[in-house]
PQR file of N, CA, C, O and H, with PARSE charges and radii, in Angstrom:
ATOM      1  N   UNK A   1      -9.649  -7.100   6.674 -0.4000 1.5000
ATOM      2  CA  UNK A   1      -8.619  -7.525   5.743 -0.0000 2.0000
ATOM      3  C   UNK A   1      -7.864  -6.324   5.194  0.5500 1.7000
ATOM      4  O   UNK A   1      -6.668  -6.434   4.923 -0.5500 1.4000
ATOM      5  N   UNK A   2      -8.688  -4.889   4.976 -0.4000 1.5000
ATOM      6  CA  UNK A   2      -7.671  -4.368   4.570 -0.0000 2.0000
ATOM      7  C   UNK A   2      -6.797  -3.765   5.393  0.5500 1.7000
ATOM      8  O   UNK A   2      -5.602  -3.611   5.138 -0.5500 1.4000
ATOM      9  H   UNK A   2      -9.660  -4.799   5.196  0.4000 1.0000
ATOM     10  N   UNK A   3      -7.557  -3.284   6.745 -0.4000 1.5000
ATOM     11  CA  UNK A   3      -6.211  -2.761   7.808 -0.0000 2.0000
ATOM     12  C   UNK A   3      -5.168  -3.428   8.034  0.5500 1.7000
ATOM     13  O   UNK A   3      -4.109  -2.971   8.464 -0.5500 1.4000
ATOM     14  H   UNK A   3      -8.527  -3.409   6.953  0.4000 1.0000
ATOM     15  N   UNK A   4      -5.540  -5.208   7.595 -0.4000 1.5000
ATOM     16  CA  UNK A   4      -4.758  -5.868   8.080 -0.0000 2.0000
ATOM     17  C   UNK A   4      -3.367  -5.999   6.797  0.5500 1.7000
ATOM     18  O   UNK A   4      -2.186  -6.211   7.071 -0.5500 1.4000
ATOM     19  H   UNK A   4      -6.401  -5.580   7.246  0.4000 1.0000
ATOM     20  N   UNK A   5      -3.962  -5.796   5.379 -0.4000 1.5000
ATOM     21  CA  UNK A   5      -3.480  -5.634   4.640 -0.0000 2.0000
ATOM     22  C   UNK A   5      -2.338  -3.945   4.433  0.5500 1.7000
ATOM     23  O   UNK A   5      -1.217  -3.907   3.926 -0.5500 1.4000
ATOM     24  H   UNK A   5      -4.921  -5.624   5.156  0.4000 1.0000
ATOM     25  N   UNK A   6      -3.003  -2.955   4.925 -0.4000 1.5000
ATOM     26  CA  UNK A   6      -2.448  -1.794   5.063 -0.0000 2.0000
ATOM     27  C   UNK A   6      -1.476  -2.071   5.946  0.5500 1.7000
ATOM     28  O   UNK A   6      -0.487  -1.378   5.705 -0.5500 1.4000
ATOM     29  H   UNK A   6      -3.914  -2.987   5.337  0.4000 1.0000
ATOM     30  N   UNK A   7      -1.302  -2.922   7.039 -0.4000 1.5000
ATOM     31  CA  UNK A   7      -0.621  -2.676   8.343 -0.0000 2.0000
ATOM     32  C   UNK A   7       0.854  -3.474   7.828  0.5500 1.7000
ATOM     33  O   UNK A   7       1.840  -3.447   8.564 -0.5500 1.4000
ATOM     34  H   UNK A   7      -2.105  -3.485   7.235  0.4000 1.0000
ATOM     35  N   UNK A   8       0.877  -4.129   6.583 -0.4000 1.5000
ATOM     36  CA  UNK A   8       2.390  -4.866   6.016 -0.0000 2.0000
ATOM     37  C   UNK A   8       2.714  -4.210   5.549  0.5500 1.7000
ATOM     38  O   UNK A   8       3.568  -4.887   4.975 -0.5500 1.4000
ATOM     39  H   UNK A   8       0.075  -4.151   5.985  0.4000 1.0000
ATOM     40  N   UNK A   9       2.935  -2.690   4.936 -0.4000 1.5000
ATOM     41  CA  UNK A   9       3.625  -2.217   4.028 -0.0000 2.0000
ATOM     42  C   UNK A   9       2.593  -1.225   3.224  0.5500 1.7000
ATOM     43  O   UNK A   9       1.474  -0.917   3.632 -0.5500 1.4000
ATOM     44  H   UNK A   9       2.242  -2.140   5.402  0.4000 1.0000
ATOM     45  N   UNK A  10       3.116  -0.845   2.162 -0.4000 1.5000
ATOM     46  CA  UNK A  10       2.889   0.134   1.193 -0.0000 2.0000
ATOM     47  C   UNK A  10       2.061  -0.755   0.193  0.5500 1.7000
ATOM     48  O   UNK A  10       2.430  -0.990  -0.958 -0.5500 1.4000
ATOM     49  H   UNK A  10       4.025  -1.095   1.830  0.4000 1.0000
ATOM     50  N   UNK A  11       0.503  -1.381   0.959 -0.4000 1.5000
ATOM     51  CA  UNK A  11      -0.579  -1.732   0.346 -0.0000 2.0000
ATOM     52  C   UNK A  11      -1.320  -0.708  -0.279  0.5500 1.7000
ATOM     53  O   UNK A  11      -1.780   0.232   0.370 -0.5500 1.4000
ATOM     54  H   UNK A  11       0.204  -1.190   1.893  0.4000 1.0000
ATOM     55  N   UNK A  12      -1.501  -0.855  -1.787 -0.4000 1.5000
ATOM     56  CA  UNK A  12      -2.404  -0.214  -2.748 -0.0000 2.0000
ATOM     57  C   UNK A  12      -3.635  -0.399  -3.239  0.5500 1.7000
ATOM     58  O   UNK A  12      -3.335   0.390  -4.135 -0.5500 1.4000
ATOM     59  H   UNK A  12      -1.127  -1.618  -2.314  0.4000 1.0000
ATOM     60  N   UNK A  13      -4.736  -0.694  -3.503 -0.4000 1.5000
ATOM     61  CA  UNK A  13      -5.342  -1.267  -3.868 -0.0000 2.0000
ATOM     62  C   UNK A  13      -5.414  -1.282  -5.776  0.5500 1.7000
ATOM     63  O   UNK A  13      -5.636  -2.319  -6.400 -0.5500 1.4000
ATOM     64  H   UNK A  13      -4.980  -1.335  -2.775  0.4000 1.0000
ATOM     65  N   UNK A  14      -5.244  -0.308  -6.255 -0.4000 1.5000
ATOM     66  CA  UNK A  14      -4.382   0.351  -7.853 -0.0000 2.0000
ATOM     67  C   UNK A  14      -3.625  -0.904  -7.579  0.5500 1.7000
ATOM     68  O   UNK A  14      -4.295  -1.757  -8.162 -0.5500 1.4000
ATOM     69  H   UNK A  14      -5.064   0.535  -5.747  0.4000 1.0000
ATOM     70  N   UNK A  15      -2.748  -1.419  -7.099 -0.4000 1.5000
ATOM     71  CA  UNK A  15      -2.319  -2.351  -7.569 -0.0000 2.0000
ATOM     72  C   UNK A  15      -2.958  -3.572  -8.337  0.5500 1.7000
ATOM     73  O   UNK A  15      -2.400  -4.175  -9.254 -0.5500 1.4000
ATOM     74  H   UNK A  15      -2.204  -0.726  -6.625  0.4000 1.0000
ATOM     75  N   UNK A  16      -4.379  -3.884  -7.759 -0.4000 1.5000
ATOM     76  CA  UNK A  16      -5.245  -5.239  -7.921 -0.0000 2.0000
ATOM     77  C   UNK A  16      -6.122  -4.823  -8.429  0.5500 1.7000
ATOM     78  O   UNK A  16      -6.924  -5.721  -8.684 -0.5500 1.4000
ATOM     79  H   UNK A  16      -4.831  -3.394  -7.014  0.4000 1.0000
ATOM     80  N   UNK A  17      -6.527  -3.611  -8.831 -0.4000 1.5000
ATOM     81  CA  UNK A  17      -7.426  -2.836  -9.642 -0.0000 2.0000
ATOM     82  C   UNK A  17      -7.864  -1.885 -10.296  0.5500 1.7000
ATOM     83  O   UNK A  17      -7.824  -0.899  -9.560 -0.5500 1.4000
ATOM     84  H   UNK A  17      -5.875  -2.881  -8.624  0.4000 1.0000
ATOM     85  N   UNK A  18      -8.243  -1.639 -11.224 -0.4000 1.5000
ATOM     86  CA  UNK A  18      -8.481  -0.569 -11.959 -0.0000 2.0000
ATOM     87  C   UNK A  18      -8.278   0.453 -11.016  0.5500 1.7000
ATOM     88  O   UNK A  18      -8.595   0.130  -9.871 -0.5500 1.4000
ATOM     89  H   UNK A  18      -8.276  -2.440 -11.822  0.4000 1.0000
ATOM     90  N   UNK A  19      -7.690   1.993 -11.215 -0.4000 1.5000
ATOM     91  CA  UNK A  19      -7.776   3.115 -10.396 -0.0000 2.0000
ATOM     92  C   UNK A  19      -9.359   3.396  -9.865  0.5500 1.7000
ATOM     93  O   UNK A  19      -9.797   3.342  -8.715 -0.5500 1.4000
ATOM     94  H   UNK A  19      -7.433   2.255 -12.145  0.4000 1.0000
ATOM     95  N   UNK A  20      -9.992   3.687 -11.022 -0.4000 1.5000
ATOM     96  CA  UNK A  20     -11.207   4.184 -10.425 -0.0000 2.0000
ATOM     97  C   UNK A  20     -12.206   2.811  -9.678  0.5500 1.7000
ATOM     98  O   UNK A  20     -13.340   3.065  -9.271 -0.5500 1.4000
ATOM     99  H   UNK A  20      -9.636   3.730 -11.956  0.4000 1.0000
ATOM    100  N   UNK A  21     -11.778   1.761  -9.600 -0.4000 1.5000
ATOM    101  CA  UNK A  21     -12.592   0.825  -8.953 -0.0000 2.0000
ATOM    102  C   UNK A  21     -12.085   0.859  -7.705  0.5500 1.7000
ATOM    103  O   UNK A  21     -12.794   0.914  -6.700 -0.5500 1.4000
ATOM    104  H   UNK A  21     -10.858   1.555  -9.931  0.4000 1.0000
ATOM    105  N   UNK A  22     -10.625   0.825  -7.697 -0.4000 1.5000
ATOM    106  CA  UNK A  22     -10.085   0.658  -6.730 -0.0000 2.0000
ATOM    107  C   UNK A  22     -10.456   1.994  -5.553  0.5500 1.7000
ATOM    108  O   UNK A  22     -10.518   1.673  -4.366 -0.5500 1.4000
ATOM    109  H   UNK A  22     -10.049   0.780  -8.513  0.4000 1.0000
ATOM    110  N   UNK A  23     -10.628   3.063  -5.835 -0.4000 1.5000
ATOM    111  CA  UNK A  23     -10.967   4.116  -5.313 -0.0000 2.0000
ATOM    112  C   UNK A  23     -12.684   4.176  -4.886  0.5500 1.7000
ATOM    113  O   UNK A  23     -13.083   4.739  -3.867 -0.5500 1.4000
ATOM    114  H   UNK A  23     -10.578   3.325  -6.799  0.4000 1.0000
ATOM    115  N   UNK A  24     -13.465   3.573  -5.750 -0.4000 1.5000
ATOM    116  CA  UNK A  24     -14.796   3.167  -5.098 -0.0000 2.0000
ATOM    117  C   UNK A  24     -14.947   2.063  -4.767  0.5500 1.7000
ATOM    118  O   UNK A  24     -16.031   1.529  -4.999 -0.5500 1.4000
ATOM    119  H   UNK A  24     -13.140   3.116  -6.578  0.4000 1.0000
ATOM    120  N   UNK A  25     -13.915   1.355  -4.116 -0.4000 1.5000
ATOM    121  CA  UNK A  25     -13.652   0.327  -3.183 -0.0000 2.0000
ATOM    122  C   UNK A  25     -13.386   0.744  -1.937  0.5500 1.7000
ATOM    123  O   UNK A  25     -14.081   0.400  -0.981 -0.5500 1.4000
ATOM    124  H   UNK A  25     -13.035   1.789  -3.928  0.4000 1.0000
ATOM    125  N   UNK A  26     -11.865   1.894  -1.787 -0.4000 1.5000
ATOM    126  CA  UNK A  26     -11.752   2.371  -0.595 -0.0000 2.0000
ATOM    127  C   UNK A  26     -12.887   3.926   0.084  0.5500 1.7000
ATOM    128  O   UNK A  26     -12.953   4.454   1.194 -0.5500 1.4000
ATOM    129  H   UNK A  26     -11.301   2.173  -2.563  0.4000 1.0000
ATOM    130  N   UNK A  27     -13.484   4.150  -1.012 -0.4000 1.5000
ATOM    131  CA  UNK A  27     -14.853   5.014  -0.727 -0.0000 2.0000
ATOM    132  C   UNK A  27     -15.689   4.083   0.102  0.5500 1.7000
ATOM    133  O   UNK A  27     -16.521   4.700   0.767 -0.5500 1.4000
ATOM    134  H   UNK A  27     -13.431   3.721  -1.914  0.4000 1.0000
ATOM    135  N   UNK A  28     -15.717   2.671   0.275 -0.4000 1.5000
ATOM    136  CA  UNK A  28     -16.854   2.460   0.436 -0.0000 2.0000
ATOM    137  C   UNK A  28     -16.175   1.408   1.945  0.5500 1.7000
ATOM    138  O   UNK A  28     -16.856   0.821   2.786 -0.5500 1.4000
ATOM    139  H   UNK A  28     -15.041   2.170  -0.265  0.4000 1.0000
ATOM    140  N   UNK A  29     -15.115   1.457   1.877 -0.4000 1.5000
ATOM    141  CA  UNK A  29     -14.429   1.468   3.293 -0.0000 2.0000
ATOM    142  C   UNK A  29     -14.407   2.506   3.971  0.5500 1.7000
ATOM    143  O   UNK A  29     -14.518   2.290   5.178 -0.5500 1.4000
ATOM    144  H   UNK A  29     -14.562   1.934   1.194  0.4000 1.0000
ATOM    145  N   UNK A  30     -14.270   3.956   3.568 -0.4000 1.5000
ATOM    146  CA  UNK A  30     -14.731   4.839   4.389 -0.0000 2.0000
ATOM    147  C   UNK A  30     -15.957   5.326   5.091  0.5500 1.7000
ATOM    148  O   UNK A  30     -16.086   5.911   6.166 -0.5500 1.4000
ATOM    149  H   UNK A  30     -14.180   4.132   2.588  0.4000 1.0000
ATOM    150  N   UNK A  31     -17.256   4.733   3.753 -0.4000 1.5000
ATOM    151  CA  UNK A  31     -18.864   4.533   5.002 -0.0000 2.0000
ATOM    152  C   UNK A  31     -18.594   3.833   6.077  0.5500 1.7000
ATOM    153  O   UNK A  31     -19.164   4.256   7.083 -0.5500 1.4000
ATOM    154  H   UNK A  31     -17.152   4.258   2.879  0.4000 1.0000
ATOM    155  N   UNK A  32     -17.717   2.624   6.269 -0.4000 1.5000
ATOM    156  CA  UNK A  32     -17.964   1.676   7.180 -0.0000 2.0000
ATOM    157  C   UNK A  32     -16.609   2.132   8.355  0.5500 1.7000
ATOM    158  O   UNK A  32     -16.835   1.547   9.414 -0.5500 1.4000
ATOM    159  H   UNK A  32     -17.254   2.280   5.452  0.4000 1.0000
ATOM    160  N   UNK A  33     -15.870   2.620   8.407 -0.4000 1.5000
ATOM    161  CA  UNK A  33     -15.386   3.220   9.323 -0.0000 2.0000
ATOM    162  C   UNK A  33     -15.861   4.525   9.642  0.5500 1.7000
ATOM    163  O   UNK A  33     -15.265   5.107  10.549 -0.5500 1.4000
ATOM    164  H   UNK A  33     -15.687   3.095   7.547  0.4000 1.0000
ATOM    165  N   UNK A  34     -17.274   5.384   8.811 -0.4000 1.5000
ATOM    166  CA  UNK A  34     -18.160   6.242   9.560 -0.0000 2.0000
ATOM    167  C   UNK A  34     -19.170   5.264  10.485  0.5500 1.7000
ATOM    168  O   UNK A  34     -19.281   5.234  11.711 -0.5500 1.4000
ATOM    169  H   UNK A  34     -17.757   4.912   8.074  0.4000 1.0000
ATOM    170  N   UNK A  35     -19.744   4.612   9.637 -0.4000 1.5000
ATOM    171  CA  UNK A  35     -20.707   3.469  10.583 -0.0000 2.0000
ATOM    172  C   UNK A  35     -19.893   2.964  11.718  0.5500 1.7000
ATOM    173  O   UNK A  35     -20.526   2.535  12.682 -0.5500 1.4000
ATOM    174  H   UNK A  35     -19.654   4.637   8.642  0.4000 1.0000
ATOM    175  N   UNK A  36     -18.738   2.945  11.763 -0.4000 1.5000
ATOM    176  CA  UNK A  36     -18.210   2.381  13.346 -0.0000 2.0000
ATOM    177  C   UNK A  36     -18.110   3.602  14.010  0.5500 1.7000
ATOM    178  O   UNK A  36     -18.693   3.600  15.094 -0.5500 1.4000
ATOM    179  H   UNK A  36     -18.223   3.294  10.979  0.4000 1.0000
ATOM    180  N   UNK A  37     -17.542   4.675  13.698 -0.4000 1.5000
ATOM    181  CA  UNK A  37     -17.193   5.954  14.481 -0.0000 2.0000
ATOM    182  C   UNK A  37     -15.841   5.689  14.569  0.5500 1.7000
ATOM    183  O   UNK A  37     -15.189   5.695  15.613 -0.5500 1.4000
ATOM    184  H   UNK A  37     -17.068   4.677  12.817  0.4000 1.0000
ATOM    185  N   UNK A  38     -15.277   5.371  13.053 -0.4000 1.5000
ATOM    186  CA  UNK A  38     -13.539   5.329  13.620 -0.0000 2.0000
ATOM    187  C   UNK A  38     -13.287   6.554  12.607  0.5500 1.7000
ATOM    188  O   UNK A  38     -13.007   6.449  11.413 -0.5500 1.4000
ATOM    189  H   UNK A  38     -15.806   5.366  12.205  0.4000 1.0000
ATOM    190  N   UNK A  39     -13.458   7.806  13.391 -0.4000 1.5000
ATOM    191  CA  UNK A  39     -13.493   9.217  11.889 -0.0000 2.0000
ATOM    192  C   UNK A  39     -12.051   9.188  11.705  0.5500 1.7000
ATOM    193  O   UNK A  39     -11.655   9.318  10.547 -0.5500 1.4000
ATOM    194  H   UNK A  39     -13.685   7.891  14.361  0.4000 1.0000
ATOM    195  N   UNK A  40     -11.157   9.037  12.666 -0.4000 1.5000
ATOM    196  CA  UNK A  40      -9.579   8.962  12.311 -0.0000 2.0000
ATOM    197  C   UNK A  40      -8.964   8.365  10.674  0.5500 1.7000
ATOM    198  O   UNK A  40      -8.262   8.711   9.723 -0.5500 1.4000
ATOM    199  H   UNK A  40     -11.478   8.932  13.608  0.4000 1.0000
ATOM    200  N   UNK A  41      -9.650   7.448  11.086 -0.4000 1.5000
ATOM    201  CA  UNK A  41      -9.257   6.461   9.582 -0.0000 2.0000
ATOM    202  C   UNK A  41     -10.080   6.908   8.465  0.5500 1.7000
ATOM    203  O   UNK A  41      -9.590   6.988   7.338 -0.5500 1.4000
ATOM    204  H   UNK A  41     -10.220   7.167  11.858  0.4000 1.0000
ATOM    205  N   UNK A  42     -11.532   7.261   8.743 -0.4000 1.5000
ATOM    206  CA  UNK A  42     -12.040   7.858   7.767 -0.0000 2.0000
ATOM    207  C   UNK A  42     -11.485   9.119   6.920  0.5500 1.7000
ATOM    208  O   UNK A  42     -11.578   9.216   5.696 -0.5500 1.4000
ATOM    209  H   UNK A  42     -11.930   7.196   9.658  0.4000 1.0000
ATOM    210  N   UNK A  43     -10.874  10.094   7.810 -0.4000 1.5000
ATOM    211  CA  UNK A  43     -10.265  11.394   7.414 -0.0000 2.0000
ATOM    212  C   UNK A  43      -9.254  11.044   6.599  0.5500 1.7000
ATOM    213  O   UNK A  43      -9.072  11.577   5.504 -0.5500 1.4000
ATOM    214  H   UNK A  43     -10.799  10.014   8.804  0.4000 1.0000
ATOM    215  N   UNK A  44      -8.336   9.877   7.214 -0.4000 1.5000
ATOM    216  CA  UNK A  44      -7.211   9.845   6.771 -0.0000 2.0000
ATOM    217  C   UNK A  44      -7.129   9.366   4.939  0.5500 1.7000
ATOM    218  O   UNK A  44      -6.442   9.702   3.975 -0.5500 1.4000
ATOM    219  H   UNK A  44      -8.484   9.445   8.103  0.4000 1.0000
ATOM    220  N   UNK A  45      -8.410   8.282   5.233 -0.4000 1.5000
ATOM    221  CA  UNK A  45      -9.237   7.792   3.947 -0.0000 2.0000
ATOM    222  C   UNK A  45      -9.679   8.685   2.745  0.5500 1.7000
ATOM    223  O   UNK A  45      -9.819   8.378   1.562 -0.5500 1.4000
ATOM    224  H   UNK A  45      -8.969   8.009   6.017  0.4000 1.0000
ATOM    225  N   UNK A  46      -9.869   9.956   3.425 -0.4000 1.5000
ATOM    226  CA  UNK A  46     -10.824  10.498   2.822 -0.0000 2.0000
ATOM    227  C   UNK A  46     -10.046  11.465   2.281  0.5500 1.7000
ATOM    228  O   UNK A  46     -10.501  11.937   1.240 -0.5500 1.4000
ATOM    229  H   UNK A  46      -9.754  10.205   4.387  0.4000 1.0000
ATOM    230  N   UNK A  47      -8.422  12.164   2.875 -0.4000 1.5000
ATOM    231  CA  UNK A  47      -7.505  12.920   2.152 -0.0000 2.0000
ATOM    232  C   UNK A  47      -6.902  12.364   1.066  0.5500 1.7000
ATOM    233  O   UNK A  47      -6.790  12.912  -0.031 -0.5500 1.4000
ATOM    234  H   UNK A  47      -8.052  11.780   3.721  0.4000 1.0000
ATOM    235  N   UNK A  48      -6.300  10.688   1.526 -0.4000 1.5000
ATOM    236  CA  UNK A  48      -5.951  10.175   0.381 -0.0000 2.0000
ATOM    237  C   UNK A  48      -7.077  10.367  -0.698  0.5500 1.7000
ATOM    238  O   UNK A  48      -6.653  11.015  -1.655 -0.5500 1.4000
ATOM    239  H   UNK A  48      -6.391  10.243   2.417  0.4000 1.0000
ATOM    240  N   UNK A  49      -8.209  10.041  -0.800 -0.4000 1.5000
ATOM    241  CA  UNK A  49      -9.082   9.652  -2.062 -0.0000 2.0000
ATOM    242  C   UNK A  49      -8.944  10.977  -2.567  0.5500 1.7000
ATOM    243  O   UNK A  49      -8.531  11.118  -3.718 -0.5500 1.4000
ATOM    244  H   UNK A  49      -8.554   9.515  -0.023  0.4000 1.0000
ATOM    245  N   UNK A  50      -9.383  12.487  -1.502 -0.4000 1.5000
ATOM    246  CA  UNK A  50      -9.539  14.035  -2.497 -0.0000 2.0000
ATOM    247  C   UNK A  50      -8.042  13.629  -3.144  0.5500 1.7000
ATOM    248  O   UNK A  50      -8.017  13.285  -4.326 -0.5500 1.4000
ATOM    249  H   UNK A  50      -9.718  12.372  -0.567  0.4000 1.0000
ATOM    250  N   UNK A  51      -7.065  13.660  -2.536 -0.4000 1.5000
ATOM    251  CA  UNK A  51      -5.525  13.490  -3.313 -0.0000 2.0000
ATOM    252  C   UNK A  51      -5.624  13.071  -4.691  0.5500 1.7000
ATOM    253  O   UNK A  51      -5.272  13.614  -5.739 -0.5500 1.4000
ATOM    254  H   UNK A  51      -7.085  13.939  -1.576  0.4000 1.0000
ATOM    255  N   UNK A  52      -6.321  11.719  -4.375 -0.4000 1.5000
ATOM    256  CA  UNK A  52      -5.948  11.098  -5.735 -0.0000 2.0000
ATOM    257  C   UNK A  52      -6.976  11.384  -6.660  0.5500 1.7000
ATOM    258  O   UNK A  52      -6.787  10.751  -7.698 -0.5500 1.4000
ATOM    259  H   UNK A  52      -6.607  11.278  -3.524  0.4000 1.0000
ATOM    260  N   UNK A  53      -8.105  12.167  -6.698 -0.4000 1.5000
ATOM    261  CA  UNK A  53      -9.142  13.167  -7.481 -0.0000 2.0000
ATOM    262  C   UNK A  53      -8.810  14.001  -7.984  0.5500 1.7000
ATOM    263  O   UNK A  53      -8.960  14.029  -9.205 -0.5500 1.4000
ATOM    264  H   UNK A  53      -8.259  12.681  -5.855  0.4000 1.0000
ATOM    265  N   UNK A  54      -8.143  15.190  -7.250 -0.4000 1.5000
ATOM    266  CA  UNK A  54      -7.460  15.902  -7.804 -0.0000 2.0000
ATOM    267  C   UNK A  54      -5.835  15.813  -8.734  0.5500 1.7000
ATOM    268  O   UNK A  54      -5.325  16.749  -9.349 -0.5500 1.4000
ATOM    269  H   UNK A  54      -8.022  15.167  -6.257  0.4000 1.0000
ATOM    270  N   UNK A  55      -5.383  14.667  -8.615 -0.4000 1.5000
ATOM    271  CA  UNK A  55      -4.572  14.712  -9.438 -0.0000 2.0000
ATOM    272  C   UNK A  55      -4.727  14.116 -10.618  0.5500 1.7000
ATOM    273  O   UNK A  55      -3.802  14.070 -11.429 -0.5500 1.4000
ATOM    274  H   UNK A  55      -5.798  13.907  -8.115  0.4000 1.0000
ATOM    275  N   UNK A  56      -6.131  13.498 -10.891 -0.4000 1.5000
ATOM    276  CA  UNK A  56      -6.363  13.289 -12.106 -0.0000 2.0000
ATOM    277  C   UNK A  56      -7.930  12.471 -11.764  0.5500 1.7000
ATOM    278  O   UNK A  56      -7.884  11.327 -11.310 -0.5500 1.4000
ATOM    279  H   UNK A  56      -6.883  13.536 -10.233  0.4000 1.0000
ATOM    280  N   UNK A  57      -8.724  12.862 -11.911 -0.4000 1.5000
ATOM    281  CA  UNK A  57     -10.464  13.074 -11.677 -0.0000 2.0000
ATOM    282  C   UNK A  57     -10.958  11.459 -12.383  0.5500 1.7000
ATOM    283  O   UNK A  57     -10.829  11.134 -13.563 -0.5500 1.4000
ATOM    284  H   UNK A  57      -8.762  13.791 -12.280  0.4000 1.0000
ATOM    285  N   UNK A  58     -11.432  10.778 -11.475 -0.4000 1.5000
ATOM    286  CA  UNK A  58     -11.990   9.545 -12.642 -0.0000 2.0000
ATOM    287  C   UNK A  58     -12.486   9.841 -13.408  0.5500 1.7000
ATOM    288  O   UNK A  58     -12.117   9.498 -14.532 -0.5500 1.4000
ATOM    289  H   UNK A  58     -11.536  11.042 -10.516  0.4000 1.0000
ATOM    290  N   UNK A  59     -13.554  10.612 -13.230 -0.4000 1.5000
ATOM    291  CA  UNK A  59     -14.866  10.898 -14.637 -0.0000 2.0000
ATOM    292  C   UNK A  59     -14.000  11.951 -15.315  0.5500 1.7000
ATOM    293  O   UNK A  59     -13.820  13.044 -14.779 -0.5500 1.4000
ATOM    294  H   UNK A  59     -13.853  10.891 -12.318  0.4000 1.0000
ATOM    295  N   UNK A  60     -13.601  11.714 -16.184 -0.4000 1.5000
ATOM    296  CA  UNK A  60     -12.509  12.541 -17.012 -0.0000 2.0000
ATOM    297  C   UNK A  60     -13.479  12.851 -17.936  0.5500 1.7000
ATOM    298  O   UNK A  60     -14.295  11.937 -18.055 -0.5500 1.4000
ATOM    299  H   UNK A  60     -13.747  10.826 -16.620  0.4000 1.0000
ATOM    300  N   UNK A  61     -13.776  14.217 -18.934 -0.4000 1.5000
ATOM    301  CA  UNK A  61     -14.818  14.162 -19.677 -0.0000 2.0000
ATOM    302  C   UNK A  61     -13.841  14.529 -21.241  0.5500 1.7000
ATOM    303  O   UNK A  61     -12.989  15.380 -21.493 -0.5500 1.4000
ATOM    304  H   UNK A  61     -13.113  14.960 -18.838  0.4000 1.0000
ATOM    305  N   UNK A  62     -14.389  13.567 -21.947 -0.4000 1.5000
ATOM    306  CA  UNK A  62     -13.290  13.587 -23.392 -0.0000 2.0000
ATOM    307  C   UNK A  62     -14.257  14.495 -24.871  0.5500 1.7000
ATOM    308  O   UNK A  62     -15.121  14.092 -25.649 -0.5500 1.4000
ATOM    309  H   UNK A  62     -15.081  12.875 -21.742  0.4000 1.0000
ATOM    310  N   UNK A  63     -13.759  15.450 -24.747 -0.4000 1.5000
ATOM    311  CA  UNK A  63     -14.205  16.562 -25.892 -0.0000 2.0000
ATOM    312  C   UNK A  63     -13.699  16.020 -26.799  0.5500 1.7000
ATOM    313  O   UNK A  63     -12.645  15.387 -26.861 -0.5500 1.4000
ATOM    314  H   UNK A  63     -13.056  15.777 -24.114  0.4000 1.0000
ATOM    315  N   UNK A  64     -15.004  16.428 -28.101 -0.4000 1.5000
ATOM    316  CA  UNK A  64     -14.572  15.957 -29.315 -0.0000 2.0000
ATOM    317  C   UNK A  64     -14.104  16.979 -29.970  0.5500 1.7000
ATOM    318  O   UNK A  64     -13.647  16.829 -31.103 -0.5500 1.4000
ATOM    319  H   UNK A  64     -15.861  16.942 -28.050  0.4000 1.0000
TER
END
């Protein structure tokens, strides 16, 4: 569903969910395209997610 969902357009998952859920959603699409051996999609998976880490880290830590 989601390749099939990725393959219409400029599918997000941030759209339908919290950022950080949504991101340990597509984390956990990337085990399962290691478990197939599709590393292509995994890599590609796996730049987007560092991307979106580094531009602003889920576990944000809030000083008092």
């Amino acid at each position: 569903m989601y390749e099939r969902a990725k393959s219409l357009g400029d599918f997000r998952l941030e759209r339908y969910l919290e950022r950080g859920e949504a991101m340990d959603a597509e984390f956990c699409i990337v085990e399962e395209y290691e478990k197939r051996e599709r590393w292509i999609k995994a890599y590609s998976l796996y730049k987007r997610l560092i991307a979106m880490e580094l531009e602003r880290p889920g576990s944000a830590i809030i000083s008092m």
